[in-house]
C-alpha positions, 0 to 999 in steps of 0.5 A, spaced: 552 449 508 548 444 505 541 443 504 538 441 509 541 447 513 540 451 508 532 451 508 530 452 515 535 460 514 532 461 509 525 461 511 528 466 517 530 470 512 524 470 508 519 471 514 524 478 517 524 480 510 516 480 509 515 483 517 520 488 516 517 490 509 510 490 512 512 495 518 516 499 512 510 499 508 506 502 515 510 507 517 507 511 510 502 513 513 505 517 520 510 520 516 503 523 512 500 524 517 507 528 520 507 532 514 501 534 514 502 538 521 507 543 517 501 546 512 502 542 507 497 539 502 496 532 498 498 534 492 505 538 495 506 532 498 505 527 495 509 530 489 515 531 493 514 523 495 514 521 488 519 527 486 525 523 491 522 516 489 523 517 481 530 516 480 530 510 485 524 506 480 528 509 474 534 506 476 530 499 477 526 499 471 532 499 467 535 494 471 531 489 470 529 492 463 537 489 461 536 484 456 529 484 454 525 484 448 522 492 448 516 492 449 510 492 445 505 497 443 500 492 447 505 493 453 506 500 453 498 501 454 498 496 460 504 500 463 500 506 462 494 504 465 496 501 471 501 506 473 495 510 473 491 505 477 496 502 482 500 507 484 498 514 481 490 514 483 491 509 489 497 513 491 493 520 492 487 518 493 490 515 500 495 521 502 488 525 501 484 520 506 490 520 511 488 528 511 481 527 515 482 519 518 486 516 523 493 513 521 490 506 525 483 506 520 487 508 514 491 502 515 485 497 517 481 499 510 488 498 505 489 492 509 482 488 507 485 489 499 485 481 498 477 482 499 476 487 494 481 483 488 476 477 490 469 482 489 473 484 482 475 477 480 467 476 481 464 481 477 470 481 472 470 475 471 465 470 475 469 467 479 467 463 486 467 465 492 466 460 497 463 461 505 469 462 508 471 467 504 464 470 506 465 469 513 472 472 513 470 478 509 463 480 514 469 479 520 473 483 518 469 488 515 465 488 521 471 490 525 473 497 519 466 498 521 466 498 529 473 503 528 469 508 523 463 508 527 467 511 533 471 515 529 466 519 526 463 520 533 469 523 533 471 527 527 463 527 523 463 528 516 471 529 515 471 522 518 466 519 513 470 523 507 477 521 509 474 514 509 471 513 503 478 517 498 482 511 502 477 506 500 477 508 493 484 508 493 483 501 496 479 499 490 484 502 485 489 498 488 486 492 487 484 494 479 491 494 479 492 487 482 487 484 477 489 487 471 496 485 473 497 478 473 499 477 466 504 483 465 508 481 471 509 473 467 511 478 460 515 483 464 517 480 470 514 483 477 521 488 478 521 491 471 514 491 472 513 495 479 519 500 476 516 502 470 509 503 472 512 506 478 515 511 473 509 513 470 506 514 476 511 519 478 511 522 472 503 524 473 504 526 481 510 531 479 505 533 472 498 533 477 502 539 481 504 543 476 498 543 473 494 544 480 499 549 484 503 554 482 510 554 484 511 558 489 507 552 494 513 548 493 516 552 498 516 547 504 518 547 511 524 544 512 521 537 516 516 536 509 523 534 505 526 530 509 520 526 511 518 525 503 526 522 503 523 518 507 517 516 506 520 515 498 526 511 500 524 507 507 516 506 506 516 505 498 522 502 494 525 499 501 519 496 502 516 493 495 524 490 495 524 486 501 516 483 500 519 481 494 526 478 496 521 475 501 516 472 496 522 469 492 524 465 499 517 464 503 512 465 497 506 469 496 502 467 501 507 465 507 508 472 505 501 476 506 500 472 513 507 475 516 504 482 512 498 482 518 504 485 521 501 492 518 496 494 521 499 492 529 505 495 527 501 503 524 497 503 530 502 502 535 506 508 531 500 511 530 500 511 538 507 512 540 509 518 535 503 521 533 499 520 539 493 518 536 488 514 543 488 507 543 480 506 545 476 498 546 473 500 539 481 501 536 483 494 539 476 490 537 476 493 530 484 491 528 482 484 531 477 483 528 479 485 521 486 480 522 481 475 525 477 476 518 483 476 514 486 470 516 480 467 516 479 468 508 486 468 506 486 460 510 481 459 505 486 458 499 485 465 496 490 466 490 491 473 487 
């Protein structure tokens, strides 16, 4: 095959790699959501994820680790802390959201995490923010709002609380984002992702040691084959293919096919979860893509 039909399949690929990624990705919070229906609590579960997804991120750290230079002292600190952030605190503050907030509303606020990287660049380091970017924040805000507002029509304060701890892991997220850049040029982004995930199993295996006695690993049956899932099909399989996927479409191609995600959580959510489908649900999510695209087609880089 020569080049010239080489490229066109490639692309392909690249596009069904990023879409299926992004769909695996949402396909996290049902199963949370699922969970939950057994009695089971965020620290449990979220335990039992990263217990099943441990070995997998070892696995990948090593791999990736094959023939590089050890890492420094300075490379440790930085593993450590964002581990910490990206995927400890993120993590968990998300599953204990996904207590109290619909699948739909937790997807739409994770999703506006471009927005929050480029608030942190401003802080952080004074970076410009053009009116486009403005804009396509105030659209897509706008439309997490709209959705918020009807569900705390519906679920009063929990709804507020829930919604706040997904924030929160929202911002940790993009902490991790903006600290990240340097490391995944030093460490490479798979040896990166495998060590900084490793640690962050470690701490949601520790948090429930410290936090539950053993006896609350006494899970029903359907919370262990949902956390295999949830750590094998939303987590590794996922962070696999957007990569493969940026390797062959780039990043930014590949974060406009991911505004499958929150379509895809909805009607999930819908479907399996039987979460209602109302006009505040339809006009939020079109708005907060509407307003996502406008501010990545602004030329935003992470």
């Amino acid at each position: 095959m020569d080049k010239a039909q080489e490229a066109p399949k490639t692309i392909v690929v690249g596009l069904l790699l990023a879409t299926l990624g992004a769909i695996a990705f949402s396909g996290k919070a049902i199963i949370v959501k699922l969970a939950y229906r057994h009695g089971v609590d965020a620290v449990t579960l979220i335990m039992y994820r990263m217990l099943f997804a441990l070995p997998i991120f070892v696995l990948m750290a090593w791999w990736a680790s094959r023939g590089k230079p050890g890492l420094t002292r300075h490379d440790v600190w930085g593993v450590l802390g964002l581990g910490f952030t990206g995927y400890y605190l993120a993590s968990f503050l998300d599953f204990a959201g996904l207590a109290y907030i619909s699948a739909a509303l937790e997807r739409l606020i994770l999703y506006l995490n471009p927005t929050l990287v480029l608030l942190l660049g401003l802080v952080l380091y004074k970076r410009h923010i053009s009116r486009r970017q403005v804009l396509g924040m105030a659209i897509s805000y706008g439309g997490v709002l709209f959705v918020f507002g009807h569900e705390i029509k519906l679920e009063g304060a929990d709804a507020a609380l829930g919604a706040l701890l997904v924030l929160l892991s929202a911002v940790s997220y993009a902490i991790y984002l903006s600290f990240s850049g340097e490391m995944v040029k030093r460490l490479g982004s798979l040896r990166l992702v495998g060590l900084a995930s490793t640690v962050a199993c470690v701490l949601c295996i520790g948090q429930f040691v410290l936090l539950r006695p053993l006896a609350a690993a006494l899970v029903a049956p359907e919370v262990i084959w949902l956390s295999v899932l949830n750590a094998t099909l939303c987590t590794v399989v996922p962070v696999l293919m957007v990569m493969m996927a940026i390797e062959r479409i780039g990043a930014s191609l590949a974060a406009q096919t991911g505004m499958v995600g929150p379509m895809s959580t909805i009607l999930m959510g819908v479907l399996i979860l039987g979460e209602p489908f109302t006009a505040w649900v339809a006009l939020g999510s079109v708005l907060v893509v509407a307003g996502i695209f406008v501010f990545s087609s602004s030329g935003y880089r992470r």
